[in-house]
BAKE-978947 format. One record per residue (C-alpha): residue number from 1; x negated, y, z negated; residue in three letters. Coordinates in steps of 0.5 Angstrom, whole numbers, plus 500, padded with zeros to 3 digits. Layout:
BEGIN
     k     x     y     z     r
   NUM     X     Y     Z   Ala
...
This chain:
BEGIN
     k     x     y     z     r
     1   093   272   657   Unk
     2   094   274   649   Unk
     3   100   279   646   Unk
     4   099   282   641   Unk
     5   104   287   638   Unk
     6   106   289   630   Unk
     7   111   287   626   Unk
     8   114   292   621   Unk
     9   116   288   615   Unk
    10   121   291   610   Unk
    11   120   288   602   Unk
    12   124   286   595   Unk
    13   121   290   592   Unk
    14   114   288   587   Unk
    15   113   283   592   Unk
    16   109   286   597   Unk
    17   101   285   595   Unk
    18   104   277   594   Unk
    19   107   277   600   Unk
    20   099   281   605   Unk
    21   097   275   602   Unk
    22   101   271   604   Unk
    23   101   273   611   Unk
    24   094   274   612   Unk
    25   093   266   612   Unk
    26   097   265   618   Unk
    27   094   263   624   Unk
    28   095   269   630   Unk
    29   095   274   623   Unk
    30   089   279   625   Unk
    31   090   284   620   Unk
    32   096   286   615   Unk
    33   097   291   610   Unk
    34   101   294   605   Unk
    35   103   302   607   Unk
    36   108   306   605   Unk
    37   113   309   609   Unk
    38   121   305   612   Unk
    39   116   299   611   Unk
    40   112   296   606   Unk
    41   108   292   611   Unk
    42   104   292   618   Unk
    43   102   286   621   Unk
    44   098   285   627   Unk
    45   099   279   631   Unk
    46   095   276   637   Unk
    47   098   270   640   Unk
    48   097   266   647   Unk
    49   103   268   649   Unk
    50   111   271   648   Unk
    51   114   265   647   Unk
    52   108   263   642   Unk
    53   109   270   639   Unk
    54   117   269   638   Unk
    55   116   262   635   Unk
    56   110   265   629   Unk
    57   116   271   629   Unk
    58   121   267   627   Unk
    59   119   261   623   Unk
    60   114   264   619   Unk
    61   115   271   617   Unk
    62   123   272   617   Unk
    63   124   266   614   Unk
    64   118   268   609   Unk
    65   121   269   601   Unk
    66   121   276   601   Unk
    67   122   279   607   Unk
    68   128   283   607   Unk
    69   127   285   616   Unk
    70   123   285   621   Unk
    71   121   289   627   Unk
    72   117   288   632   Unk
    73   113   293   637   Unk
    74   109   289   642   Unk
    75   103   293   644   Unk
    76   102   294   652   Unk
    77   095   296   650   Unk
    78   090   295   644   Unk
    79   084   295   643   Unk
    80   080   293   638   Unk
């Protein structure tokens, strides 16, 4: 069954559009956007499953040059 969850991204300042890019070319990204708010950037992941979604979480966006923090809020619905 696939997770689906946001990712709520905090942002170096003047980096955000680079960075929306960026992110939109991961494989399970199915939307990202710059907002404004606490965060600079939310990013819908759709992953096979919750391991598979840790793994995308923590080698490709916390260790993306830019991102300051992250949160994660698992959807237990979503519909499209």
């Amino acid at each position: 069954m696939a997770v689906n969850a946001y990712v709520l991204i905090e942002a170096e300042p003047g980096r955000v559009k680079e960075m929306v890019m960026e992110m939109s070319k991961i494989k399970g990204v199915k939307n990202a956007s710059g907002v404004t708010g606490p965060y600079d950037i939310i990013v819908r992941l759709e992953t096979k499953d919750i391991d598979a979604l840790g793994s995308l979480i923590t080698k490709k966006f916390q260790t993306l040059d830019g991102v300051r923090k992250t949160m994660t809020c698992l959807c237990t619905f979503c519909s499209d």
